[in-house]
C-alpha positions in Angstrom: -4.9 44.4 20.4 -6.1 44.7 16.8 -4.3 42.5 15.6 -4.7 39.2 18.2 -8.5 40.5 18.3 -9.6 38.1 16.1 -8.3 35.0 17.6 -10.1 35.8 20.4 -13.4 36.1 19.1 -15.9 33.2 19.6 -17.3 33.2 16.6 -14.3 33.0 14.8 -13.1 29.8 16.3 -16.9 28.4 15.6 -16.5 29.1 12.3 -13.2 27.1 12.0 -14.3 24.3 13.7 -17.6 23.9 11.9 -15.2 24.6 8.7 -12.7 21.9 9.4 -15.6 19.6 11.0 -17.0 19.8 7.2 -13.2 19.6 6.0 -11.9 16.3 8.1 -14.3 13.7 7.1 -12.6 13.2 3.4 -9.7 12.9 5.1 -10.3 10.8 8.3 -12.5 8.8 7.5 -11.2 5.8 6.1 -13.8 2.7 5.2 -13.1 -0.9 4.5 -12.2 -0.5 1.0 -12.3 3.1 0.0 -11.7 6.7 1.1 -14.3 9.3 1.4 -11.5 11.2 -0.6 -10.3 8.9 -2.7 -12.4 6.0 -3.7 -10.6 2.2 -3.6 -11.3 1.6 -7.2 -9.2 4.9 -8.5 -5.9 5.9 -8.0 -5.6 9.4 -7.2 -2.2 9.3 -6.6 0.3 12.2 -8.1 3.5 10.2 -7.7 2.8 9.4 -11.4 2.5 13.6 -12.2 5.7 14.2 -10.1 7.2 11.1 -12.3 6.8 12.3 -15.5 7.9 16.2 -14.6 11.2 15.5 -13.2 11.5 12.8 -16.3 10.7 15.6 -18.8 13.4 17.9 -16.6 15.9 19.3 -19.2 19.1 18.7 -16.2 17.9 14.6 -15.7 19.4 13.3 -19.1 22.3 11.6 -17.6 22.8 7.3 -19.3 24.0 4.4 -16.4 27.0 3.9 -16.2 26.5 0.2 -15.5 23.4 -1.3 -18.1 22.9 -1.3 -21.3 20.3 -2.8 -23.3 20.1 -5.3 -26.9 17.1 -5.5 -28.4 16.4 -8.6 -30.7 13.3 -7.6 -32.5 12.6 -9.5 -35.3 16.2 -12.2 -34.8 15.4 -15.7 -35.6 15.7 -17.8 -32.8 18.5 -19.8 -34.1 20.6 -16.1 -34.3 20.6 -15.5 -30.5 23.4 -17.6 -30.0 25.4 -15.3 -32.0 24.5 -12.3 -30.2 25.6 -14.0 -26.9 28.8 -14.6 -28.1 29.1 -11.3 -29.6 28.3 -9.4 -26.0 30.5 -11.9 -24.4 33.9 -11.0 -26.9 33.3 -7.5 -25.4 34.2 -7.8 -21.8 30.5 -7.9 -20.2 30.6 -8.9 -16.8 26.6 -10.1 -16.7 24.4 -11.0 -18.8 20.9 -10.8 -18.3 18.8 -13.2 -21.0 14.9 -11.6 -20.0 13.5 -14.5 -22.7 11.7 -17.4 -21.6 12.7 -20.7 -24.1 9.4 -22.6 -22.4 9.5 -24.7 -26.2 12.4 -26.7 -27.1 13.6 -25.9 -30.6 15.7 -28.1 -33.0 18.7 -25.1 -33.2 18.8 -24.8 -29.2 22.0 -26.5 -29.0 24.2 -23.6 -30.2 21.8 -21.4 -28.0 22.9 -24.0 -25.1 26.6 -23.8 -25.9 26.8 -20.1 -25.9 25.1 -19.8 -22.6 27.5 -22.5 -20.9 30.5 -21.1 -22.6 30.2 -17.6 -21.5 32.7 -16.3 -19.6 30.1 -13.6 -18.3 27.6 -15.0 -15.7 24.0 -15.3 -16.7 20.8 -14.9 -15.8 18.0 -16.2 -17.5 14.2 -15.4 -17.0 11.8 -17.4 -14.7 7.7 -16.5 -14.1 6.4 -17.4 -10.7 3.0 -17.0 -9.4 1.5 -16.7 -5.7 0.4 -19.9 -4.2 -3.2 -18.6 -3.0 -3.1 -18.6 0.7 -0.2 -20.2 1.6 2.4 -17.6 1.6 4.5 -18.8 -0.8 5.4 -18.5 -4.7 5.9 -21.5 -7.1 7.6 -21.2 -10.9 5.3 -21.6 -13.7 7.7 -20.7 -16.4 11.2 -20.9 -17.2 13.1 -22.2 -19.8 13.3 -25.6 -20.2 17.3 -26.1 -20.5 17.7 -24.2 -17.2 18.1 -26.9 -14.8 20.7 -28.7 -15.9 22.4 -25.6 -16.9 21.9 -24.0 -13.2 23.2 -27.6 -12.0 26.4 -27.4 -13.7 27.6 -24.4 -13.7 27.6 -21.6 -10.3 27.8 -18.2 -13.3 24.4 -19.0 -14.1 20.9 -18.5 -12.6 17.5 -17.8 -12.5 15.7 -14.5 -12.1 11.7 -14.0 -11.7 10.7 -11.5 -14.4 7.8 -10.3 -12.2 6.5 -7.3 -12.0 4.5 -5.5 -9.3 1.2 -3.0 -10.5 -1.1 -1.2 -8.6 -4.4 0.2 -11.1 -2.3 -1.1 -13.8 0.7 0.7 -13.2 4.1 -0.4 -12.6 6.2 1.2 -9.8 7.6 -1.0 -7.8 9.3 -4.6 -7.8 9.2 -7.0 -5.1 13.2 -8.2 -4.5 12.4 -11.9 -3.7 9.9 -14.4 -4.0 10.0 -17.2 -1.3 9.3 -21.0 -2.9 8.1 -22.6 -0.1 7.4 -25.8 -2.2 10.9 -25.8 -4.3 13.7 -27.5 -3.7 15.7 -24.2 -3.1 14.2 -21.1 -0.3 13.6 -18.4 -2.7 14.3 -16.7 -6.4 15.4 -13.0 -6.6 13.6 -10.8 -9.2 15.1 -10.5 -12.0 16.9 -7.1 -11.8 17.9 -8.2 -8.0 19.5 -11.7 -9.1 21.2 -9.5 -11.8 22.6 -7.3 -9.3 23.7 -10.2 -7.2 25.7 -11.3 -9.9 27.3 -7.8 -10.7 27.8 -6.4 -7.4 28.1 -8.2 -3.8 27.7 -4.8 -2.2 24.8 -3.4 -3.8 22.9 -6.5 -3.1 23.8 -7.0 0.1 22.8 -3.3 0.9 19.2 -4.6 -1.1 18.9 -7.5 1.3 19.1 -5.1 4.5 15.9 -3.4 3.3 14.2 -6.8 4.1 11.7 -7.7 1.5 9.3 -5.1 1.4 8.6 -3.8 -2.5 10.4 -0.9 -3.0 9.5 1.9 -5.5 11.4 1.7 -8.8 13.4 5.4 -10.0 12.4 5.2 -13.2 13.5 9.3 -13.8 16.9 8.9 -12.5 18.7 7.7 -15.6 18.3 6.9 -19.3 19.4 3.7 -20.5 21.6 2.8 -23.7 20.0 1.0 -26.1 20.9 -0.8 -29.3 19.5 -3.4 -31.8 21.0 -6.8 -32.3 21.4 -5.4 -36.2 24.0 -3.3 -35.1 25.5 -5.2 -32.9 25.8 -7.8 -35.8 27.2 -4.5 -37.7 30.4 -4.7 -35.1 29.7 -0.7 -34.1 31.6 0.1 -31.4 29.5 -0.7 -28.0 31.3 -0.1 -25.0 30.4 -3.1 -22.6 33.3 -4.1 -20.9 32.7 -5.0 -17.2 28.9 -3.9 -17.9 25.8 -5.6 -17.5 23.8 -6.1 -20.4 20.1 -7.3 -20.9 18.8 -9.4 -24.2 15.3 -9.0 -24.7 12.2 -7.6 -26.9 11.4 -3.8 -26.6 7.9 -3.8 -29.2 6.7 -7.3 -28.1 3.0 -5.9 -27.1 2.5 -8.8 -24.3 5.3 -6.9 -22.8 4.7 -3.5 -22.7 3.5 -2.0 -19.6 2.1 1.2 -17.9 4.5 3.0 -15.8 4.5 6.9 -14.2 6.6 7.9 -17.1 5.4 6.0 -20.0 2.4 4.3 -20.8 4.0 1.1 -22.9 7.2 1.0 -21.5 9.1 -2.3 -22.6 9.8 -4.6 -19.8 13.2 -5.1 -20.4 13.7 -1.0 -19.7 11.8 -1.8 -16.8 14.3 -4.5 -15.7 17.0 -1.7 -16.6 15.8 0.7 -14.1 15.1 -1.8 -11.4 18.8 -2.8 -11.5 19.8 1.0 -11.6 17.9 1.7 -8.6 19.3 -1.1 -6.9 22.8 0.0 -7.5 22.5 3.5 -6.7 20.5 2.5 -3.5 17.8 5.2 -5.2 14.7 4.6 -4.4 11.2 6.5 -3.9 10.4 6.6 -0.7 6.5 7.1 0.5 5.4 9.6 3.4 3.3 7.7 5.6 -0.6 8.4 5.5 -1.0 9.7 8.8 1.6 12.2 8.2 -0.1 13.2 4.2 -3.7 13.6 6.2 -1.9 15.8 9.1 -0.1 18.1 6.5 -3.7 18.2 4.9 -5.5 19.4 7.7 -2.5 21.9 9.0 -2.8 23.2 5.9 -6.5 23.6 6.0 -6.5 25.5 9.5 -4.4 27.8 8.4 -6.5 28.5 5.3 -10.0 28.8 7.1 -7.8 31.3 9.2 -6.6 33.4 6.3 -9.9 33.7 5.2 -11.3 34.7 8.4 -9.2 37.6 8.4 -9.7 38.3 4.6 -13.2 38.3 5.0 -12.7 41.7 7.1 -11.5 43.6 3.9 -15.2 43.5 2.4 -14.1 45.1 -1.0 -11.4 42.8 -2.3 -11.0 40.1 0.8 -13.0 37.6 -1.9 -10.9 38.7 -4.7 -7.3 37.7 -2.5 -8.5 34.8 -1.0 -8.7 33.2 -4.5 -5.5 34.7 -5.7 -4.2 33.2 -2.2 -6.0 30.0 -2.9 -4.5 29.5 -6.6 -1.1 30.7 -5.2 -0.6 28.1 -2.1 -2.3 25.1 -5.0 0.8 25.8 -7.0 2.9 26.2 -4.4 2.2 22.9 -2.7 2.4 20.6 -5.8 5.9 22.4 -6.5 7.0 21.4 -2.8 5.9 17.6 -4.1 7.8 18.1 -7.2 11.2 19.1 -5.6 10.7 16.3 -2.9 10.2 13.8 -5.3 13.1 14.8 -6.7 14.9 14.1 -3.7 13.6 10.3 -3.8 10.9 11.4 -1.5 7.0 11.1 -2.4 4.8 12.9 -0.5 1.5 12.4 -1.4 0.0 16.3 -1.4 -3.4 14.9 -3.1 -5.1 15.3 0.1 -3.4 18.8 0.9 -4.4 19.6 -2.8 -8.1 18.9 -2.6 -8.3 20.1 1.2 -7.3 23.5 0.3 -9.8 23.1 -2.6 -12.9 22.5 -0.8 -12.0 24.8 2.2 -13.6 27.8 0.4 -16.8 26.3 0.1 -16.8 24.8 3.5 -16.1 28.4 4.7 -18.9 29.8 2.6 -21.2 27.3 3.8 -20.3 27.5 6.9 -20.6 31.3 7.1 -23.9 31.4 5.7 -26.0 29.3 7.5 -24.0 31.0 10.9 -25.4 34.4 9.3 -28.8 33.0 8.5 -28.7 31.9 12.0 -27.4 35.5 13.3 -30.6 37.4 11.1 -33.0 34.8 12.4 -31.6 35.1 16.0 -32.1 38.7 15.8 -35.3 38.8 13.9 -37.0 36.2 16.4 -34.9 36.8 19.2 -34.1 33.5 19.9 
């Protein structure tokens, strides 16, 4: 009887509901554009936290298997051909050129040559941008050899180097862009006309996801890199039957902020997309309704624990912290081993609900004891 006595009592269940009713309003309530909890101008979100762990994670140190990149820092233009033809001679099955020629230059004809030549099929960069209310995309940059390239031979294509941000941050690509006013339907993204190239399968398995934007996994693999100097050096690359991507790693118009890095080159941004792609590994989000329900489980069961604390006057305030610190860490470790799994669930809200429930419950309790004395003392 002791022990279900307390669920029983009135006042106990008062207290919770006051306690949550103070809780569920950061949670709940949800305004045009912003949060009660989170504000629409700040991202709050710990997919970035949970990022950069598993990324630091001694065991996730493995390279792909399937990319590698070649930097070109500091080559003269008029040297690129060169490095084409030197990737080609190796056995690379595509070649991804993320470089947009938008000027012609005198020296573009050996450029030209290698890129028609190839026996590996390329992909060259494109830029498009949303046609505003319309629905569609339209390309604004691409280089300026590409159609007649594209025209006369299937191996090449185009691929839109876009990159999807939200606060700044990349983590997440958008697979195609429709053209509603070109003469074709559409343009992959770069890293998914890549992949179309390299693997039927893969892409098709892309395609069935529709063409929602799906979360990049940038901590899965590390990427091999290497500079066009030592590639002109003749070290021994392996990238036969590979895909390999030309491009700039230090160009600062480039660099962007991503959950593991904060200037991350876009061409190792391109790398992971196509990774992700071919491993069909992608984050996935836990829906809102679901992050809000866990918070407020969470919170119920709290408010209870201290209910019961609260009868153990000497040290009740003393385990409810110890408590409170304990299920913090233990909650942010359930985040950290789901996102490891390729599954984000956003335990912000749980986080801060836990957070605030002591004060709630000390609020609540003592303006329900003020009441009590004042009750007493007037007999109300």
């Amino acid at each position: 009887m002791k022990i279900i006595e307390p669920f029983i009592n009135k006042k106990n269940w008062l207290i919770t509901i006051l306690t949550m009713s103070l809780i569920a309003p950061f949670v709940l309530f949800d305004l045009q554009y912003e949060s009660l909890l989170t504000g629409g101008s700040t991202d709050f979100s710990l997919y970035d936290f949970y990022a950069r762990e598993i990324s630091n994670s001694a065991h996730i140190k493995s390279f792909s298997k399937d990319v590698v990149v070649v930097t070109i820092d500091g080559c003269p233009r008029k040297e690129i051909h060169s490095i084409i033809d030197s990737i080609d001679n190796k056995g690379t099955k595509v070649i991804g050129l993320d470089i947009i020629f938008k000027i012609k230059n005198n020296d573009d004809s050996l450029l030209i040559k290698s890129i028609c030549n190839a026996n590996a099929k390329i992909v060259l960069a494109a830029r498009v941008d949303e046609v505003e209310d319309l629905g569609y995309f339209r390309i604004v940059d691409k280089p300026y050899f590409s159609e007649s390239l594209c025209n006369i031979k299937d191996s090449i294509s185009l691929g839109a180097v876009n990159l999807s941000s939200s606060h700044g941050i990349v983590r997440s690509f958008k697979p195609t862009f429709y053209l509603g006013n070109e003469a074709c339907d559409d343009i992959n993204q770069f890293g998914a006309e890549i992949t179309r190239q390299y693997s039927d399968d893969a892409f098709n398995k892309l395609k069935a996801r529709g063409d929602d934007i799906l979360n990049i996994n940038f901590h899965k693999n590390n990427t091999d890199l290497f500079s066009w100097e030592e590639l002109k050096k003749e070290i021994p690359i392996d990238m036969k039957d590979k895909i390999v991507l030309i491009g700039y790693e230090k160009d600062v118009n480039d660099l962007k902020m991503t959950p593991i890095k904060e200037d991350m080159a876009g061409i190792i941004i391109q790398a992971k997309i196509i990774q992700s792609i071919l491993e069909q590994s992608y984050i996935t989000n836990s829906s809102t309704i679901f992050n809000k329900m866990i918070a407020l489980i969470f919170s119920f069961i709290f408010v209870w624990t201290l209910i019961l604390l609260s009868r153990l006057h000497d040290i009740g305030n003393l385990i409810s912290r110890i408590l409170q610190i304990t299920l913090l860490l233990v909650i942010i470790i359930i985040g950290i081993n789901s996102f490891e799994k390729n599954y984000y669930i956003d335990t912000f809200y749980t986080i801060l609900c836990v957070g605030i429930s002591q004060i709630c419950f000390d609020v609540v309790t003592g303006i329900t004891g003020i009441y009590s004395r004042l009750k007493n003392r007037f007999k109300i």
